[in-house]
C-alpha positions as CSV (number, residue, x, y, z in Angstrom):
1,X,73.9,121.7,71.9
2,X,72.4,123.6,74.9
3,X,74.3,123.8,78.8
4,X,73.2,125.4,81.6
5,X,75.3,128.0,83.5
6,X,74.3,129.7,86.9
7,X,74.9,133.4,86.6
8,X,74.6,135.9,90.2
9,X,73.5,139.5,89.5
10,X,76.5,141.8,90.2
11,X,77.2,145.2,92.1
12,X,79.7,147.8,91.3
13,X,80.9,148.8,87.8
14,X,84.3,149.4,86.9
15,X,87.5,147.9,86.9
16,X,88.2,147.3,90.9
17,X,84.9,145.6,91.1
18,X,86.0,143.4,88.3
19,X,89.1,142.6,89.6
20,X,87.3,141.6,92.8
21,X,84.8,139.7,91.1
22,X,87.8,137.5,89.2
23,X,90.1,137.0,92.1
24,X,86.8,135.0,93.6
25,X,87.0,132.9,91.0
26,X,84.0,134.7,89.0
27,X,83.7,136.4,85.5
28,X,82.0,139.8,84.7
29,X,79.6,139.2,82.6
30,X,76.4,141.4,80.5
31,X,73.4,139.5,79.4
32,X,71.4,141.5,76.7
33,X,68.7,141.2,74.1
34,X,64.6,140.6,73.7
35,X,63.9,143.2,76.1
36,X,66.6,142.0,78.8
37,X,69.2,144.4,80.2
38,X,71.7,144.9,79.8
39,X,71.5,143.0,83.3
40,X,74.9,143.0,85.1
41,X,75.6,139.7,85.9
42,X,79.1,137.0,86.6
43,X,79.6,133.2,85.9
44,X,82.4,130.8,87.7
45,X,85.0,130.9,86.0
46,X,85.3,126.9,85.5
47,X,82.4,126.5,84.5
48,X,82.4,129.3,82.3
49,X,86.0,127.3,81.1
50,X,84.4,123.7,80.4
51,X,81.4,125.4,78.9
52,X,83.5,126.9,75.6
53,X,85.5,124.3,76.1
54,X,82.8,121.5,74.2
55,X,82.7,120.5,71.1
56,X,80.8,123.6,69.8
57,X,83.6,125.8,71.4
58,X,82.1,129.7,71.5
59,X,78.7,128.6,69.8
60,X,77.2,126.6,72.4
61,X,73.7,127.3,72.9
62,X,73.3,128.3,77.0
63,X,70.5,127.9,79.6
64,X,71.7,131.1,81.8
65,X,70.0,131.0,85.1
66,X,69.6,134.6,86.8
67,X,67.9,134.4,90.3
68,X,65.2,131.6,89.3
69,X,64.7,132.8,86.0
70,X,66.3,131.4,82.7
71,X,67.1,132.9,79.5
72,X,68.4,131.6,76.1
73,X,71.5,132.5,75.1
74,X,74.5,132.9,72.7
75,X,78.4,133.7,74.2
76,X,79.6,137.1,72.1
77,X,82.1,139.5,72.6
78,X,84.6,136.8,74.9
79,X,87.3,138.6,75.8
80,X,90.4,136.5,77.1
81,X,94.3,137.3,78.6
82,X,95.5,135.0,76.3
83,X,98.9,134.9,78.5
84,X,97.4,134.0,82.0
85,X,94.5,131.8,79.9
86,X,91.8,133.3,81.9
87,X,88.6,134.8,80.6
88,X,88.1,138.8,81.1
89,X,84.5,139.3,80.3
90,X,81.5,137.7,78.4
91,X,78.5,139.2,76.9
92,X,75.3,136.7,76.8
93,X,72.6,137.5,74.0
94,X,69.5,136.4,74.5
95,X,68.0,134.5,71.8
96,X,64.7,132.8,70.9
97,X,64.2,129.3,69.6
98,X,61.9,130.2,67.0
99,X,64.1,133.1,66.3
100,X,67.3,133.0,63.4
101,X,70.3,134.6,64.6
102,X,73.6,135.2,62.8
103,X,76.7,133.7,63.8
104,X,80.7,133.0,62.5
105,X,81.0,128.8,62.2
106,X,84.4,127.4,61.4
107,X,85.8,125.7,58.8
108,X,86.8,121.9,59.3
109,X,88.8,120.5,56.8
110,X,88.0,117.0,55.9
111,X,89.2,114.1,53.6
112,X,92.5,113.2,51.9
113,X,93.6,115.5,48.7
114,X,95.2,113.5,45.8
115,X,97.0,117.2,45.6
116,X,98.7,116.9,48.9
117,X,99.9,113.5,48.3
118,X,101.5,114.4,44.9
119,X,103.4,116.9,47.3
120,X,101.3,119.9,47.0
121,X,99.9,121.8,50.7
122,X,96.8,123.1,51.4
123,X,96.4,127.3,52.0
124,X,93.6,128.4,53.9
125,X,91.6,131.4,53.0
126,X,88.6,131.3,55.0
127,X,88.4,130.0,58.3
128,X,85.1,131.1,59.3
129,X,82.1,131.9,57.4
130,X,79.0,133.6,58.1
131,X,75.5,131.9,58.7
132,X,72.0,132.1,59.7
133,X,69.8,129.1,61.1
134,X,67.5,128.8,64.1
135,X,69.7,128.7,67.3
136,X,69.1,125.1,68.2
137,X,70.6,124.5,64.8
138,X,74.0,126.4,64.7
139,X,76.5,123.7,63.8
140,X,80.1,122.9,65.3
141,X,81.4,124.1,61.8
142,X,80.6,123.3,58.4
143,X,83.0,120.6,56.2
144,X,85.2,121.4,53.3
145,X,86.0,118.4,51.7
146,X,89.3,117.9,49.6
147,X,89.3,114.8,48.7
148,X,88.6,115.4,45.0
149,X,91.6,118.5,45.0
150,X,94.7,118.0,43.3
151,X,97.1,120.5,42.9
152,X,96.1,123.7,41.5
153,X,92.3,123.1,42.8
154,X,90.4,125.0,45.3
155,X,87.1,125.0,46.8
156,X,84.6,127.8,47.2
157,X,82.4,128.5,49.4
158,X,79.9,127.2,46.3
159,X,81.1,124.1,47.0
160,X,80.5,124.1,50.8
161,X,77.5,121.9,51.9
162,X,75.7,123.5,54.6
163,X,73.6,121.3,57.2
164,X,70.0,121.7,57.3
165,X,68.5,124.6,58.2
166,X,71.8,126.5,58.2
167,X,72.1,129.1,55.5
168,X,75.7,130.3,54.4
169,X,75.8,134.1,54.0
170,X,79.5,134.4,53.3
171,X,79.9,135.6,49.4
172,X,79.6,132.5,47.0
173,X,82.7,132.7,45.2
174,X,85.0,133.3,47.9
175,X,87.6,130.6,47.7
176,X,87.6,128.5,51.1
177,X,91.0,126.1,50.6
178,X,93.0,125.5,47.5
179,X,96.0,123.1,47.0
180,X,99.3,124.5,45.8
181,X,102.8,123.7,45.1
182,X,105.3,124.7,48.1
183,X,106.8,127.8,48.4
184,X,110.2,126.0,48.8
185,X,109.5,124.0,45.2
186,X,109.1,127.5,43.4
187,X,111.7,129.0,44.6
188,X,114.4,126.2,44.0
189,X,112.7,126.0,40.5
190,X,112.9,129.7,39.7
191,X,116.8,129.3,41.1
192,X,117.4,126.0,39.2
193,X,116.2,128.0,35.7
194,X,119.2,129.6,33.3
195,X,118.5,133.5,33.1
196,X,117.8,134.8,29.4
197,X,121.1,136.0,28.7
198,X,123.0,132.4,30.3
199,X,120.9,130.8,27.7
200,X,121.6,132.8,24.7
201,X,125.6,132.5,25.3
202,X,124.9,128.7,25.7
203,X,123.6,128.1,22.5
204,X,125.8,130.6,21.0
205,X,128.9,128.9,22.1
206,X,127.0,125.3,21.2
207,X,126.2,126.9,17.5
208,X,130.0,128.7,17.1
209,X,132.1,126.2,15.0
210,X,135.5,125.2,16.3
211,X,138.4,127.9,15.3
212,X,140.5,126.8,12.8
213,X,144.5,127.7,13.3
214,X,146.8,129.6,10.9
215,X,147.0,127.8,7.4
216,X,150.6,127.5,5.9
217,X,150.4,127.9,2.0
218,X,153.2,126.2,0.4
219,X,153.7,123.7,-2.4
220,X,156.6,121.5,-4.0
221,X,159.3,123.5,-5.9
């Protein structure tokens, strides 16, 4: 997917001239790489919003337009105040279509795990991965399907089906998702089982033989 964005060169440096720059509604921003800048530049802020906002969230491919001229580029190094919800800064790298680049993907679980329905949960261990593909072809994220999982399973990143043109660097045998039993259900099990020594006085007290009274001898005179 590929957006434009206008971008404004920018004066100053600093933080005042930041703060200036976002009470106007804009965002500082850097746009570097392929023998530009680092060129000192700022995006509106809403439209900076709705742009990492799509459906490829921070891997959208951008069409940023500096006085007349455009360049090809990636979002990296987004900082946010995650408290106000507004974006601090953005670094812009400039790409090349022909070009591979490296980028983090996320995960998206898909399917329904026979696991989960026999009352087992899913536990995440990856929720990115690593991969390299032409720009044009970075994907939304990449599908871990657990529709074959029951509990006890787990898929690696092996098992992960990359689209076309997209090549997953992550290590192979790092496990992605895997289906367990709940924390809850181990505990109350471990709780629910008789310690060693209960056990042994159990069976001991099951095996012991009922004890007898005292015995009066006696016999007809």
């Amino acid at each position: 997917m590929e957006l434009k964005l206008k971008a404004e060169k920018r004066e100053g440096s600093g933080k005042g001239a930041a703060r200036k720059l976002r009470a106007a509604g804009r965002v500082p921003a850097v746009l570097y790489g392929h023998g530009v800048g680092p060129l000192a530049v700022s995006v509106d802020a809403k439209d900076l919003f709705h742009l990492l906002h799509g459906s490829a969230g921070t891997n959208v491919l951008v069409d940023l337009q500096v006085d007349g001229a455009q360049h090809l580029s990636l979002p990296r190094e987004i900082q946010r105040d995650h408290v106000r919800g507004r974006y601090l800064h953005v670094d812009f790298l400039a790409v090349r279509r022909d070009e591979k680049v490296t980028v983090s993907v996320p995960v998206r679980v898909v399917g329904e795990s026979p696991g989960v329905k026999a009352g087992g949960v899913i536990e995440h261990h990856l929720w990115e991965l690593e991969v390299e593909c032409l720009p044009g072809d970075v994907p939304d994220g990449i599908q871990a399907d657990i529709s074959e999982l029951a509990v006890g399973d787990s898929l690696r990143v092996a098992d992960l089906v990359p689209p076309q043109g997209v090549t997953i660097l992550t290590p192979l045998e790092e496990s992605v998702v895997s289906v367990v039993i709940p924390q809850v259900r181990v505990v109350e099990e471990v709780e629910a089982a008789p310690e060693e020594g209960e056990e042994a006085e159990a069976e001991e007290g099951e095996a012991a033989p009922a004890a007898e009274g005292p015995t009066e001898e006696g016999g007809e005179g």
